[in-house]
C-alpha positions as CSV (number, residue, x, y, z in Angstrom):
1,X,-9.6,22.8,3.7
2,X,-7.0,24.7,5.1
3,X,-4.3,22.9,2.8
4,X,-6.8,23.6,-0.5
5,X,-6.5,27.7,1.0
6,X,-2.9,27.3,0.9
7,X,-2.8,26.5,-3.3
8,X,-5.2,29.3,-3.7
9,X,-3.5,31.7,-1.6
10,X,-0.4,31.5,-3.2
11,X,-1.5,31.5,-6.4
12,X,-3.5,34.8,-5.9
13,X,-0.7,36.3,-4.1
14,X,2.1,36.1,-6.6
15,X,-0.1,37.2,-9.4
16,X,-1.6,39.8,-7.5
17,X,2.6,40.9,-6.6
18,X,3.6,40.2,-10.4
19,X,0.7,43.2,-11.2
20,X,2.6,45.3,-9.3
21,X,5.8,44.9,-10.4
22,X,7.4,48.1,-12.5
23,X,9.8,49.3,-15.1
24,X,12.4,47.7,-15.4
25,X,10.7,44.5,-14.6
26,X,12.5,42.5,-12.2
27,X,11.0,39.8,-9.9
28,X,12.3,37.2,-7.9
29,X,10.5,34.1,-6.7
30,X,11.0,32.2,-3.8
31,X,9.7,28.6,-4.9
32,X,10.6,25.4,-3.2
33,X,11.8,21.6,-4.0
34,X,8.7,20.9,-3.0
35,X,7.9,21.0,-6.6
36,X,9.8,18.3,-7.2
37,X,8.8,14.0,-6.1
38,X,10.5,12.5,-3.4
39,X,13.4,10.5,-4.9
40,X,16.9,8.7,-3.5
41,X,18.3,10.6,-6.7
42,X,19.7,14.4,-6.6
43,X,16.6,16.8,-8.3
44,X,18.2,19.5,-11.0
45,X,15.8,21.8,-12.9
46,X,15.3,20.0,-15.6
47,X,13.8,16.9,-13.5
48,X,10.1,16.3,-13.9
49,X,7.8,18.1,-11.3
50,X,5.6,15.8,-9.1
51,X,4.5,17.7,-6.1
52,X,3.4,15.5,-3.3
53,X,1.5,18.2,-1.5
54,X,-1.1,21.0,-1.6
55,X,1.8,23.3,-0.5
56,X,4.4,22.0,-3.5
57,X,1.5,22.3,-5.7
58,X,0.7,26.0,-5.0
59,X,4.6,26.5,-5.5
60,X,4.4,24.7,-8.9
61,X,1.1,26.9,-10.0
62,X,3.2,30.3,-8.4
63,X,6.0,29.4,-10.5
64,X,3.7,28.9,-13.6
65,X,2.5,32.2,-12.9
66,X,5.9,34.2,-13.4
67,X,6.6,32.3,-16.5
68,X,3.4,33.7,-18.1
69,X,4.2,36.9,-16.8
70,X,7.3,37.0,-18.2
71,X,6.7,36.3,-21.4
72,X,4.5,39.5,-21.9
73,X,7.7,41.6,-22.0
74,X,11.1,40.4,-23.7
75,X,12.9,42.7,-21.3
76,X,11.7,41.2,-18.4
77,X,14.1,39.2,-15.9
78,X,12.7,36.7,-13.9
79,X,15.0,34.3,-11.6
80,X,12.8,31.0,-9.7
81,X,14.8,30.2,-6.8
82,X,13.8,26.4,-5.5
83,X,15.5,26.7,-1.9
84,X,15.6,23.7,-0.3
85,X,14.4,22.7,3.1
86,X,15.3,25.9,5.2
87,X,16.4,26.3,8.7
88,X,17.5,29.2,10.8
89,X,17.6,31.2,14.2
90,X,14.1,31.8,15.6
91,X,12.1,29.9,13.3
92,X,8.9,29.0,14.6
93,X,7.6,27.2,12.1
94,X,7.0,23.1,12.5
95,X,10.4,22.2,10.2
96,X,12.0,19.4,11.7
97,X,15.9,20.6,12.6
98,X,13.9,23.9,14.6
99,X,11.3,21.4,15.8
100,X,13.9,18.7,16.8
101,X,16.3,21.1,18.8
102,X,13.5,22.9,21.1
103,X,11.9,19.7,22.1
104,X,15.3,18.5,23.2
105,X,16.2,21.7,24.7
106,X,12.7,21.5,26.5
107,X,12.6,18.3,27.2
108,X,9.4,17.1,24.9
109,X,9.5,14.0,23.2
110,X,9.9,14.7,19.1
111,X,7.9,12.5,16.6
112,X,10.3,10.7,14.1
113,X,8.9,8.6,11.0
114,X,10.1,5.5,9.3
115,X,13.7,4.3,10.2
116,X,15.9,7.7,9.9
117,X,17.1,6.7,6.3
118,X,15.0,9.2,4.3
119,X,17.7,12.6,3.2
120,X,17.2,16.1,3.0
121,X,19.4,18.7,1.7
122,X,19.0,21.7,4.0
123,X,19.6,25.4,4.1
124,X,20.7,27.6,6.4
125,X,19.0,31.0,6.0
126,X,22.3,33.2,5.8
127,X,23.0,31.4,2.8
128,X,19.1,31.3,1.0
129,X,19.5,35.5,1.4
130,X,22.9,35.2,-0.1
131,X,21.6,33.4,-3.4
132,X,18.9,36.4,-3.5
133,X,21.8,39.1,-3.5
134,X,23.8,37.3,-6.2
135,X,20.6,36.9,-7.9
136,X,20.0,41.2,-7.8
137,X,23.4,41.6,-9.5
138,X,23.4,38.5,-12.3
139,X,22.4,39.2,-15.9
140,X,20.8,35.5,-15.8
141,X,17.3,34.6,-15.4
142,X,15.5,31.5,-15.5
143,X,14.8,28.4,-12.5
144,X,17.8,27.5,-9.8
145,X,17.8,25.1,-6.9
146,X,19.4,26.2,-4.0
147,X,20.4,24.0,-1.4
148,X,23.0,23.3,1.1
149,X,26.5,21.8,0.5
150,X,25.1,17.8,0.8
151,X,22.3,15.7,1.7
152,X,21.9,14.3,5.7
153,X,19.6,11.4,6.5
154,X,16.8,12.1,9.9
155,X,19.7,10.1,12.0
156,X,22.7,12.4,10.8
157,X,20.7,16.0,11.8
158,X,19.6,13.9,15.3
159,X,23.0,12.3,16.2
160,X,24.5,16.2,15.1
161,X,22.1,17.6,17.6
162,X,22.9,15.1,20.1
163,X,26.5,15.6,20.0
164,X,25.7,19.5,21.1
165,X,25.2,17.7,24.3
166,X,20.7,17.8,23.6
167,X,19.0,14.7,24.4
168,X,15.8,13.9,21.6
169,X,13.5,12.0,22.9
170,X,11.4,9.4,20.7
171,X,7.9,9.4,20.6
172,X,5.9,6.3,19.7
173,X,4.4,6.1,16.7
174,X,3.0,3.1,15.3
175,X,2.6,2.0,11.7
176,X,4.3,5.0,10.4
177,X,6.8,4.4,7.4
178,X,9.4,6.5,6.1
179,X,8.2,9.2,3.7
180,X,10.8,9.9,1.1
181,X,14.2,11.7,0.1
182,X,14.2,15.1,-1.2
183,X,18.0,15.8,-2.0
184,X,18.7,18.4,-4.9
185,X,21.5,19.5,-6.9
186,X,22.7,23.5,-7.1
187,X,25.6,22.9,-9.9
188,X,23.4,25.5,-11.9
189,X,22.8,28.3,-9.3
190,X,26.5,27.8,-8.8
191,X,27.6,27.8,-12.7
192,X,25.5,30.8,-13.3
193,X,24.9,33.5,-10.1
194,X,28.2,32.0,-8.3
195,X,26.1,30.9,-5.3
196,X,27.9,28.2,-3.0
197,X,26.5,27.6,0.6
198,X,28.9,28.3,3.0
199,X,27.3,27.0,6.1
200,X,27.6,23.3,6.7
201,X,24.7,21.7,9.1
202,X,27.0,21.9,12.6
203,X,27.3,25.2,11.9
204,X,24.0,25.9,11.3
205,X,22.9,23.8,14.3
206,X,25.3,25.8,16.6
207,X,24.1,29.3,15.4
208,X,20.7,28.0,15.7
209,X,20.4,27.3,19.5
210,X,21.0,30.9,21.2
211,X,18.0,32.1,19.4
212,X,16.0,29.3,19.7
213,X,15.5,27.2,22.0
214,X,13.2,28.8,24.2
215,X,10.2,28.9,22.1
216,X,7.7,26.5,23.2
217,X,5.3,26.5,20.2
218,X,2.7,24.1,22.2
């Protein structure tokens, strides 16, 4: 139920914003590559969309929303920013990098699924708020992925972690198989708005931990 609220909150809540939005009519969505099926291959925008949750779904319906919006007006600019799976100081949301760090730091044991293989490419936020400045100055519009410099696999982010002298502890979980890649391709965001991530994960991972490691989210 509370997964179904998610698609229909959404939805509602970017066409509710899109009624609000004024001359000259500029609007910027933050959608996700959640919109996209997992795959071992690099998503770019024109790959399929296959959403393999309620959450990708309601991104996929909030993206169809500013499309139909923006073809009411010629002179409206509309720029979809996919951002890929984002991490950052003080997150308290259940993402894995955020989640892996503070149960190390803490000392809690961290649930991992399948065998490590399965890649993400990740964000740091610094450089998701830098893609929405270039996209307030660009005379483009249409759908970007943004995404980090390259994909890591579970045991790349874990072994990074660990060499920042954090111990991840393991918990058991039986019968639980790998879930699926989700690596995508920003050569378009690059060609077009000039966006290039300029944080690679140790980075991110070191500027993560000052701000948060002590939050305890049990």
């Amino acid at each position: 139920k509370e997964e179904k609220n998610i698609m229909v909150q959404n939805k509602m809540i970017t066409k509710n914003v899109l009624s609000l939005v004024d001359s000259p009519k500029q609007f910027i969505l933050a959608s996700s590559v959640d919109v996209y099926p997992y795959s071992d291959l690099p998503a770019d925008e024109s790959t399929s969309l296959g959403p393999i949750s309620d959450y990708g779904l309601s991104k996929k319906e909030s993206e169809a929303e500013c499309l139909r919006w923006s073809t009411q007006d010629p002179k409206t600019k509309l720029l979809i920013l996919r951002f890929s799976h984002l991490y950052g100081p003080a997150d308290t949301n259940n993402k894995m990098i955020d989640t892996l760090v503070r149960n190390a730091v803490l000392g809690k044991k961290s649930t991992i699924y399948g065998d490590g293989s399965d890649k993400r490419t990740y964000l740091f936020v610094e450089d998701a708020v830098k893609a929405i400045r270039l996209c307030l100055r660009t005379t483009e519009t249409g759908i970007f992925n943004v995404g980090g410099s390259r994909a890591h696999s579970v045991r790349e982010v874990m072994d990074e972690i660990q060499d920042l002298g954090l111990k991840i502890q393991k918990a058991d979980v039986a019968g639980k198989m790998n879930s699926g890649s989700s690596i995508i391709s920003s050569a378009k965001a690059a060609a077009k708005i000039g966006f290039i991530p300029t944080v690679n994960l140790q980075q991110g991972l070191r500027r993560l931990l000052p701000q948060n490691i002590f939050i305890d989210l049990d």
